[in-house]
TIBAVEX-532691 format. One record per residue (C-alpha): residue in three letters; x, y negated, z. Coordinates in steps of 0.05 Angstrom, whole numbers, plus 5000, padded with zeros to 4 digits. Layout:
BEGIN
<drennu><rest>Ala</rest><c1>X</c1><c2>Y</c2><c3>Z</c3></drennu>
...
//
This chain:
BEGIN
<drennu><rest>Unk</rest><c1>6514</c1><c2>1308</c2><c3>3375</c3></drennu>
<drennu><rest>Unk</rest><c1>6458</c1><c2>1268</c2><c3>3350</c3></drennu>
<drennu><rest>Unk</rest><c1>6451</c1><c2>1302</c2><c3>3279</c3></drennu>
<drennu><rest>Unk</rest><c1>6449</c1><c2>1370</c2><c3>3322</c3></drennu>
<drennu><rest>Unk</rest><c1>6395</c1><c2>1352</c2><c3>3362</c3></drennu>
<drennu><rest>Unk</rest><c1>6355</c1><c2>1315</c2><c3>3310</c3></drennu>
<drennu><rest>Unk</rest><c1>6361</c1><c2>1384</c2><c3>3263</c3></drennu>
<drennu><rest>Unk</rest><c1>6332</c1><c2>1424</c2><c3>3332</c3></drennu>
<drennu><rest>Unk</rest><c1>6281</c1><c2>1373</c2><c3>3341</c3></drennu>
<drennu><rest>Unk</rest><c1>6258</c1><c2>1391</c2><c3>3264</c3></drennu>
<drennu><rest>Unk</rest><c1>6255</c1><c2>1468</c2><c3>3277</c3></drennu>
<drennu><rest>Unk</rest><c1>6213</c1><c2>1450</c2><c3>3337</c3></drennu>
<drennu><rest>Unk</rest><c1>6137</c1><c2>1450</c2><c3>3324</c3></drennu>
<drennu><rest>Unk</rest><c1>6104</c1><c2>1412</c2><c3>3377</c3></drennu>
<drennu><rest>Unk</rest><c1>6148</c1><c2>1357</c2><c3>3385</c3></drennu>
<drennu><rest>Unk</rest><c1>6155</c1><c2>1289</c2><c3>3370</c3></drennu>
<drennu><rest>Unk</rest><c1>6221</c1><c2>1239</c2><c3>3364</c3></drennu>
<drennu><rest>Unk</rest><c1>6199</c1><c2>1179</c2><c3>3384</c3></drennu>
<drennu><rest>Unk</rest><c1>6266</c1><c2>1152</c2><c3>3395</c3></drennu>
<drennu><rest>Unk</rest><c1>6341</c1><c2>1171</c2><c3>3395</c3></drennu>
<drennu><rest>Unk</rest><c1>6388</c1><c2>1118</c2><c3>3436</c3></drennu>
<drennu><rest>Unk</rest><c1>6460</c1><c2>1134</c2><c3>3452</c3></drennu>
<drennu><rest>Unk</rest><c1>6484</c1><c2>1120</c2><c3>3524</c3></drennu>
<drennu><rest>Unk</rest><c1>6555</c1><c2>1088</c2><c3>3543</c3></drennu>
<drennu><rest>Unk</rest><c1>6604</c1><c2>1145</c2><c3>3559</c3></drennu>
<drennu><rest>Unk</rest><c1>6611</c1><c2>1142</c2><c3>3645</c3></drennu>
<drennu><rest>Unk</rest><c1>6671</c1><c2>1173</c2><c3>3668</c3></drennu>
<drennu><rest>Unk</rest><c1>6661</c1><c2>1235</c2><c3>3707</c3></drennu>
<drennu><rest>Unk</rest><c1>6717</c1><c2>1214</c2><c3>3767</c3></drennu>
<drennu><rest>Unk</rest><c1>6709</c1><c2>1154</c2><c3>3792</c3></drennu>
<drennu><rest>Unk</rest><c1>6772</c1><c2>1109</c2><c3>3794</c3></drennu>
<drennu><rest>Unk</rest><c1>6777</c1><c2>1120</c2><c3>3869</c3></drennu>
<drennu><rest>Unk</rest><c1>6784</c1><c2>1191</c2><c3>3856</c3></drennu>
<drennu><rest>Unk</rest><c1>6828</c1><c2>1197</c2><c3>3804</c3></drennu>
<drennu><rest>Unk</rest><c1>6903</c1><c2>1178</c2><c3>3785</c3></drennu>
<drennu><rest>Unk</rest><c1>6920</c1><c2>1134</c2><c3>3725</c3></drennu>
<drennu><rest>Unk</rest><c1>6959</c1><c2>1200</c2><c3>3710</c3></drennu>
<drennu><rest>Unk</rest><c1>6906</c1><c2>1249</c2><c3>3715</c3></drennu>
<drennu><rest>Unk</rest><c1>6863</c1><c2>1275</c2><c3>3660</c3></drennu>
<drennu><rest>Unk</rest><c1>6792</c1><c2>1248</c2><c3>3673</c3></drennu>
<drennu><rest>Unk</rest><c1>6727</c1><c2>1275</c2><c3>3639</c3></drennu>
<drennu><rest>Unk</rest><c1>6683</c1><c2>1226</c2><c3>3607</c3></drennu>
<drennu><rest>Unk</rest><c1>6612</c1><c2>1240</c2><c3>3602</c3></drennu>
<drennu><rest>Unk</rest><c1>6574</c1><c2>1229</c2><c3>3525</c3></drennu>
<drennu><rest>Unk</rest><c1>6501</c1><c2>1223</c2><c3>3537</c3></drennu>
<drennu><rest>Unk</rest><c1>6441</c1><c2>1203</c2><c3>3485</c3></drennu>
<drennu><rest>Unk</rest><c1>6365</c1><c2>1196</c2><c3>3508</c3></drennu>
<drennu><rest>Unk</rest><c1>6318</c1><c2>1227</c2><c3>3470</c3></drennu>
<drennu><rest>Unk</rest><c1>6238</c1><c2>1199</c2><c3>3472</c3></drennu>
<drennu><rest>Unk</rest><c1>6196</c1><c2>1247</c2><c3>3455</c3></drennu>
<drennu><rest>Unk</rest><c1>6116</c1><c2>1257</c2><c3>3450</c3></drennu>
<drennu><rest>Unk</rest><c1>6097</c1><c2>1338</c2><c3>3451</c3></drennu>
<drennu><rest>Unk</rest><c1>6077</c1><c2>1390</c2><c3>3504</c3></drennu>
<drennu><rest>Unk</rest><c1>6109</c1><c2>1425</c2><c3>3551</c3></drennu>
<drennu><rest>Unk</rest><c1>6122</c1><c2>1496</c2><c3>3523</c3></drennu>
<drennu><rest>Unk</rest><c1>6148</c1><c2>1462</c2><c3>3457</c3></drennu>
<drennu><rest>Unk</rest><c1>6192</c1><c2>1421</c2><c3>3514</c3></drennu>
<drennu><rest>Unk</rest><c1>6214</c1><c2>1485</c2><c3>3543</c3></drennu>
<drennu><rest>Unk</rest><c1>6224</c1><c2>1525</c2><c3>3487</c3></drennu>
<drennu><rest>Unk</rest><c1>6275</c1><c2>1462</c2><c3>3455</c3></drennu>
<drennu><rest>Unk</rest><c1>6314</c1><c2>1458</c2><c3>3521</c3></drennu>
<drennu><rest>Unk</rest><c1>6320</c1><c2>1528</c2><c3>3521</c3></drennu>
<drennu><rest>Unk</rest><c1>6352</c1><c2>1529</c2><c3>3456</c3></drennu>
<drennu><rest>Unk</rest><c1>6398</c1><c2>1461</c2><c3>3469</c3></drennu>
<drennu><rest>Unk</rest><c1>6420</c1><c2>1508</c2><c3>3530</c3></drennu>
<drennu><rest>Unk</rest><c1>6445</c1><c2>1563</c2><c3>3484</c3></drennu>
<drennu><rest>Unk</rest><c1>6474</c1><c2>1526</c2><c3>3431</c3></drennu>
<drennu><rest>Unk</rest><c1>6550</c1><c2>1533</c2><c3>3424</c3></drennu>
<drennu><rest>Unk</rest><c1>6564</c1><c2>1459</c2><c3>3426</c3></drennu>
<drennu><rest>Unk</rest><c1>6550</c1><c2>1461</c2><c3>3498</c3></drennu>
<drennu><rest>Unk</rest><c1>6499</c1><c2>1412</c2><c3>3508</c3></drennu>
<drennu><rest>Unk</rest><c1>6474</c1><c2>1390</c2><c3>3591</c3></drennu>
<drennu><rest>Unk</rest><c1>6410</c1><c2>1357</c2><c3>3606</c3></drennu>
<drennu><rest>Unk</rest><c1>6406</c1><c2>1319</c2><c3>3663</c3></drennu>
<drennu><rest>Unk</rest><c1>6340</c1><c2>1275</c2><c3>3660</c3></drennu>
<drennu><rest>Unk</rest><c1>6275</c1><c2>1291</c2><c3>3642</c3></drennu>
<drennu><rest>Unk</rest><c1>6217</c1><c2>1251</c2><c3>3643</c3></drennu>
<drennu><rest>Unk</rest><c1>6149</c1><c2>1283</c2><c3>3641</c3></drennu>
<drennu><rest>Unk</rest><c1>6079</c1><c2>1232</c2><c3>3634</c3></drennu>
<drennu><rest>Unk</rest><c1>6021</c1><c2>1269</c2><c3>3617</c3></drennu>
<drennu><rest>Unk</rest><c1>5990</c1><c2>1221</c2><c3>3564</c3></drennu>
<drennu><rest>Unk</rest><c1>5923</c1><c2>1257</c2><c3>3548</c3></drennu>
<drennu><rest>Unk</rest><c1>5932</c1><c2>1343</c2><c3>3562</c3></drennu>
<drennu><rest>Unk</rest><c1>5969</c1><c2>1380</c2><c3>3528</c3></drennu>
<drennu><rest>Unk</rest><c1>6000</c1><c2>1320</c2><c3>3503</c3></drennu>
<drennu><rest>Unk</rest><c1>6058</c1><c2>1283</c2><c3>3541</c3></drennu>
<drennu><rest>Unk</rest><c1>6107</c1><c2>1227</c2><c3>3538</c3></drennu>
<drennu><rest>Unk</rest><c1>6175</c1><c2>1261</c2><c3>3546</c3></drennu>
<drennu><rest>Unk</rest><c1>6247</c1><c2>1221</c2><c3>3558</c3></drennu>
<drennu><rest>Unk</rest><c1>6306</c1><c2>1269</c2><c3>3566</c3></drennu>
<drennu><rest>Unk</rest><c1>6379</c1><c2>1246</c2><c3>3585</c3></drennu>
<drennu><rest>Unk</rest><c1>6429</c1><c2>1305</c2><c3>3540</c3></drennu>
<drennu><rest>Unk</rest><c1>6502</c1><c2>1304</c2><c3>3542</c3></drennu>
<drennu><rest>Unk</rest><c1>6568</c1><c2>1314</c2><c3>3533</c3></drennu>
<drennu><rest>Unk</rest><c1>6635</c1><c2>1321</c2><c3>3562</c3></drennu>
<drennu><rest>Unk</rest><c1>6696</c1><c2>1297</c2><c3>3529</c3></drennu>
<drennu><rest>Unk</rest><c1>6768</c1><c2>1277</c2><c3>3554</c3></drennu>
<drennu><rest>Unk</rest><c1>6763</c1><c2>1213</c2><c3>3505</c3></drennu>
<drennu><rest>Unk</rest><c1>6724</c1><c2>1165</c2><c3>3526</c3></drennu>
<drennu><rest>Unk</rest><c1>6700</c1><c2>1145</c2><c3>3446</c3></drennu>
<drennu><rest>Unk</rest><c1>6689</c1><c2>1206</c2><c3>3427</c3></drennu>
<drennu><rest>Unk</rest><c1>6612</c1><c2>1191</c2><c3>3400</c3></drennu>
<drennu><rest>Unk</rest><c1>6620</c1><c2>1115</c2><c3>3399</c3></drennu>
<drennu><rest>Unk</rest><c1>6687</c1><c2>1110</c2><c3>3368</c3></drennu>
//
C-alpha cells in the first residue's frame, strides 16, 4: 500500500511527501456489534503529509480513487501555507479481513 502510493506521489508534479506514517489497523465492527464467530473487516490506514496545491491534490486523489487496489480516503487536511502552496495531511486506507495485513 505504501510503495503504491509513494510510486503515485512520484508521477505527481506538484506535490510534496513530507511524511508517510502507518496507522494501527481499527476494526470496522465494533465488539458490541459483532460475534466472536463472525467475519469482521479491519480497516488498514497510512497518513500521508504532504506540501503541494490543490489541483495537484485533486488530480492524485482522483487517481488513488481509480486505482484497482481499491484505495478510500477518509481525512484530509487542507492549511494554506503561502497561495498556491498548502500543507496537506490525508488519512488513505484499506480494508482487509486480517487484522496484520500491512503490519504483520
Amino acid at each position: 500500500m505504501a510503495e503504491v502510493l509513494e510510486q503515485l506521489l512520484q508521477q505527481s508534479p506538484g506535490l510534496v511527501l513530507a511524511s508517510m506514517d502507518s496507522l494501527a489497523p481499527k476494526p470496522v465492527l465494533s465488539s458490541e456489534e459483532s460475534s466472536p464467530d463472525s467475519l469482521n473487516f479491519y480497516r488498514h490506514g497510512i497518513r500521508l503529509k504532504l506540501s503541494g496545491g490543490y489541483f495537484p491534490l485533486l488530480k492524485y486523489l482522483q487517481i488513488v480513487e481509480d486505482l484497482p487496489q481499491r484505495f478510500l480516503w477518509q481525512l484530509i487536511d487542507y492549511q494554506v501555507d503561502e497561495h498556491p502552496n498548502a500543507d496537506i495531511t490525508i488519512d488513505i486506507y484499506t480494508l482487509s479481513t486480517n487484522k496484520d495485513f500491512i503490519s504483520g
